[in-house]
KEKE-557732 format. One record per residue (C-alpha): z, x negated, y. Coordinates in pm, 1 decimal, always signed. Each point is the difference from the previous one (the first is absolute). Layout:
<nodes>
NODE         zz         xx         yy
NODE          Z          X          Y
...
</nodes>
This chain:
<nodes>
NODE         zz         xx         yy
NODE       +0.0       +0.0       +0.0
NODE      -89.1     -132.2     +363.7
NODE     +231.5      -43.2     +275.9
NODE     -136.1     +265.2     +190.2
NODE       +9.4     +229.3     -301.2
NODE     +344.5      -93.5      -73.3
NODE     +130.0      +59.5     +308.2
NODE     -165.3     +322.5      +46.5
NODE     +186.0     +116.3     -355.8
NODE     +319.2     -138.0     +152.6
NODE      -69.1     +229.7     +282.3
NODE      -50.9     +254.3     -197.8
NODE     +287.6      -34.7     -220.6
NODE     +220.9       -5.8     +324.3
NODE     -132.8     +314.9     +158.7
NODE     +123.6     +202.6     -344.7
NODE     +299.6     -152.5      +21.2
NODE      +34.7     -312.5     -198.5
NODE     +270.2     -231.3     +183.1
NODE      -93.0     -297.7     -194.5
NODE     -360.8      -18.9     +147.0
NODE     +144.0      +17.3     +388.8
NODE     +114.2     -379.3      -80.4
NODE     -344.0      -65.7     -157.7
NODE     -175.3     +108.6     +292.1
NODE     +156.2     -164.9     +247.4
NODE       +3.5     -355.1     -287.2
NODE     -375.5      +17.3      -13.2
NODE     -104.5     +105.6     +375.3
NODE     +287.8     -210.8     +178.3
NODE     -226.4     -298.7     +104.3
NODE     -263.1     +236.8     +121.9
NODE     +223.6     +166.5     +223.2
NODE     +124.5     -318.5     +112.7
NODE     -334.5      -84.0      +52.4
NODE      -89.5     +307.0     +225.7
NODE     +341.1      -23.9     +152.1
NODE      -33.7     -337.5     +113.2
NODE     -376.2      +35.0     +132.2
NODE      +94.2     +346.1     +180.1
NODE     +375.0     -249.7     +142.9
NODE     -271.3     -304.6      +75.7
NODE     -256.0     +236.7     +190.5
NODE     +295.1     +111.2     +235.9
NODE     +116.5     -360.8     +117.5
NODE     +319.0      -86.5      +64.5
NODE     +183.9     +285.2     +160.5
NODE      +10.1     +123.9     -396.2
NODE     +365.3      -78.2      -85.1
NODE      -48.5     +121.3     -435.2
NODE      -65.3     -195.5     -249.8
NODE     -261.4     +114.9     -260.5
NODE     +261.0      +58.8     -216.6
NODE     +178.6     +216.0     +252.8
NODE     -339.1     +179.6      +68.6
NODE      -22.4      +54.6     -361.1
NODE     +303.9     +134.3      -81.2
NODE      +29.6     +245.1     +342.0
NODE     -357.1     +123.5     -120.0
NODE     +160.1      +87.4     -355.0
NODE     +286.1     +138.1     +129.8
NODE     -152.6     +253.3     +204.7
NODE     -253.2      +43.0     -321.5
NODE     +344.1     +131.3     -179.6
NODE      +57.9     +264.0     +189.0
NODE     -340.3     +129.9       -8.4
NODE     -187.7     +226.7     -298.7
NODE     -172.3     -237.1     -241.3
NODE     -384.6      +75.2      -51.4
NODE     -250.9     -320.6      -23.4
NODE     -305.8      +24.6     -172.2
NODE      -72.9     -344.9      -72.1
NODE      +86.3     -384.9      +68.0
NODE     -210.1      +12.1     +346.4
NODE     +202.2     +294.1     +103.1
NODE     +314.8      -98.8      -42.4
NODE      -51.9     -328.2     +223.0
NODE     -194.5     +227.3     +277.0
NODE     +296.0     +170.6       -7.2
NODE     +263.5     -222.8      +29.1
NODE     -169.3     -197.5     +278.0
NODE       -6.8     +359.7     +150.4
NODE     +406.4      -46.0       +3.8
NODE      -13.1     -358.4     +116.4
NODE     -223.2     +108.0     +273.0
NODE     +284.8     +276.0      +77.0
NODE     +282.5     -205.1       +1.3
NODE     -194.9     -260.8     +201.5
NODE      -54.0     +276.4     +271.6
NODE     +355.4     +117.2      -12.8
NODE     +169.2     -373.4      +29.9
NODE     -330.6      -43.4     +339.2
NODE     +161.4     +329.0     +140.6
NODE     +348.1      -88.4      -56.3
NODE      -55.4     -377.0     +203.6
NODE     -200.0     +196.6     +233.8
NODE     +243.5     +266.4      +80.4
NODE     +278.3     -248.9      +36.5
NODE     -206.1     -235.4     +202.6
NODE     -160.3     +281.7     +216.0
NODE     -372.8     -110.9      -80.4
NODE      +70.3     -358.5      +70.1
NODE     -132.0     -272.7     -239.6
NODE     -166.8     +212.9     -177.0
NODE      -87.6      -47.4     -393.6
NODE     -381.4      -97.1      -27.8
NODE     -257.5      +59.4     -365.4
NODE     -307.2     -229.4      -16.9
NODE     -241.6     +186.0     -159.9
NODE     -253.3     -288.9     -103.9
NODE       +2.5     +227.2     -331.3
NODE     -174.3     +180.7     +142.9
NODE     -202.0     -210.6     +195.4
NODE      -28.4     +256.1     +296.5
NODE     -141.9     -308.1     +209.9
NODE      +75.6     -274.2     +270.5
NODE      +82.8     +282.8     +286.4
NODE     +259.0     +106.5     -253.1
NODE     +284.8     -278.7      -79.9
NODE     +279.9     +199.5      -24.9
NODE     +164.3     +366.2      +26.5
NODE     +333.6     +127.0      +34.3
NODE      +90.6     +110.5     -298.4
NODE     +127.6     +335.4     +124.3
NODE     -341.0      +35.8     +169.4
NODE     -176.8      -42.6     -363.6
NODE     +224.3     +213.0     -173.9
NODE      -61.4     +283.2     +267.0
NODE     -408.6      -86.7       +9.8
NODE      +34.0      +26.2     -410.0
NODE     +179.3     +329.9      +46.4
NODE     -286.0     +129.7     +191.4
NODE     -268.4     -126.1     -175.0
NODE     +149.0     +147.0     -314.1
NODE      +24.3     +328.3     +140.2
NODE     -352.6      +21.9     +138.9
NODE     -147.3     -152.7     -318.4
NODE     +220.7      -49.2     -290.7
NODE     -213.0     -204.5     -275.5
NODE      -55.4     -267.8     +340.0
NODE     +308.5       +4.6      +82.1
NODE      +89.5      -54.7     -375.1
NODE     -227.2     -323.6       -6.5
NODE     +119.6     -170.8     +327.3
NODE     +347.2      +34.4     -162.3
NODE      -79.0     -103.4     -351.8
NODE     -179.5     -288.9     +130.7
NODE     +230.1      -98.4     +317.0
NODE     +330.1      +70.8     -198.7
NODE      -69.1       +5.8     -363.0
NODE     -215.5     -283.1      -23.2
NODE     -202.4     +201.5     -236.3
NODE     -410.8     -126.6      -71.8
NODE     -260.4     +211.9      +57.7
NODE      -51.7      +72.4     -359.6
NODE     +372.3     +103.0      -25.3
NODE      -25.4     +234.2     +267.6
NODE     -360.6     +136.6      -89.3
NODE     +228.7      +68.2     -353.9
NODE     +304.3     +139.3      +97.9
NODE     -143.6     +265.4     +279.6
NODE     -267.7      +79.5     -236.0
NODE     -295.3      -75.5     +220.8
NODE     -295.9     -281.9      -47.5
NODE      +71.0     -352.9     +175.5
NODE     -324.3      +95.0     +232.2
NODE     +218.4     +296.2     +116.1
NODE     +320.7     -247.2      +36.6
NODE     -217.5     -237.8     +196.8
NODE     -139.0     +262.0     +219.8
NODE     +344.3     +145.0      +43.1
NODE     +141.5     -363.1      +80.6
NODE     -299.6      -47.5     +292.9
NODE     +128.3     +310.1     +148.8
NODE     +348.1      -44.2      +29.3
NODE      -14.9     -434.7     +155.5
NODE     -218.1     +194.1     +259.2
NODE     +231.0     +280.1      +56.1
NODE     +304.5     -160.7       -1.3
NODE      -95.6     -300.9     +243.6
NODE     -158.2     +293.1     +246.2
NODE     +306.8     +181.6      -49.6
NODE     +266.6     -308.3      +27.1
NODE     -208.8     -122.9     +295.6
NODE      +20.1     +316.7     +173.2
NODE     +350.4     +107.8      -43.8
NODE     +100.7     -340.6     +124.2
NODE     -164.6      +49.0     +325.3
NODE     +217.2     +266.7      +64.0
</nodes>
């Protein structure tokens, strides 16, 4: 059995309630998520005051407390960097509340490659752009995160939204363009 098979069995196992496979999840995917935790930590510079490890175990925590329903290996990591993303926005707004805006927390999206006008965004900027972009158009908004905070490949994400990797592609043109008009103007104002 493959990794990615395995794991997606473990998941499955966990969702109907087998305790054992929670620690076999989290055995086999740890250095992935310590992987996307510490690109998602390196991206934000060095306001970011987690560790991976931190990252990775804030993400699971708030996983806990949450109803259980992957449907496969690239799932489960979309989703979990969908918490890391979360409690990367809530620790921005926290430092940002308490230092009233000032030295604020900054995301290089070279990911993304967005282009040279676009070095970096405040995160809380992003997260709000995402938020809109996700609303107007779901599936795009679904790529920009899987690929800015999942780390997924093209072929991963073509996979686990069920579309072609033309579509992802496509999808992926869209949202660089949309996001750096929408960053650029909203920080004009």
């Amino acid at each position: 059995m493959s990794d990615e098979q395995s794991l997606t069995q473990l998941l499955d196992d966990w969702q109907q309630g087998d305790g054992a496979a929670y620690s076999a999840v989290f055995e086999q995917a740890y250095l992935e998520l310590r992987r996307i935790a510490r690109q998602r930590i390196h991206a934000m510079g060095a306001d970011i005051t987690l560790s991976p490890t931190e990252l990775v175990h804030e993400a699971v925590l708030r996983v806990m407390s949450t109803e259980l329903n992957w449907n496969d290996r690239n799932h489960f990591f979309a989703s979990l960097s969908l918490y890391m993303r979360s409690v990367l926005v809530d620790r921005a707004r926290a430092r940002a509340s308490l230092k009233r805006g000032g030295g604020a927390t900054h995301l290089a999206l070279s990911q993304v490659e967005l282009g040279s006008d676009a070095n970096s965004f405040d995160l809380l900027a992003l997260d709000s752009a995402l938020k809109r972009l996700e609303h107007l158009d779901p599936r795009c908004g679904s790529v920009l995160h899987l690929t800015c905070f999942a780390g997924l490949k093209r072929q991963q994400i073509a996979e686990l939204l069920d579309v072609s990797v033309q579509i992802v592609d496509r999808e992926l043109r869209f949202a660089k363009s949309w996001l750096t008009n929408y960053l650029n103007d909203h920080a004009q104002q």
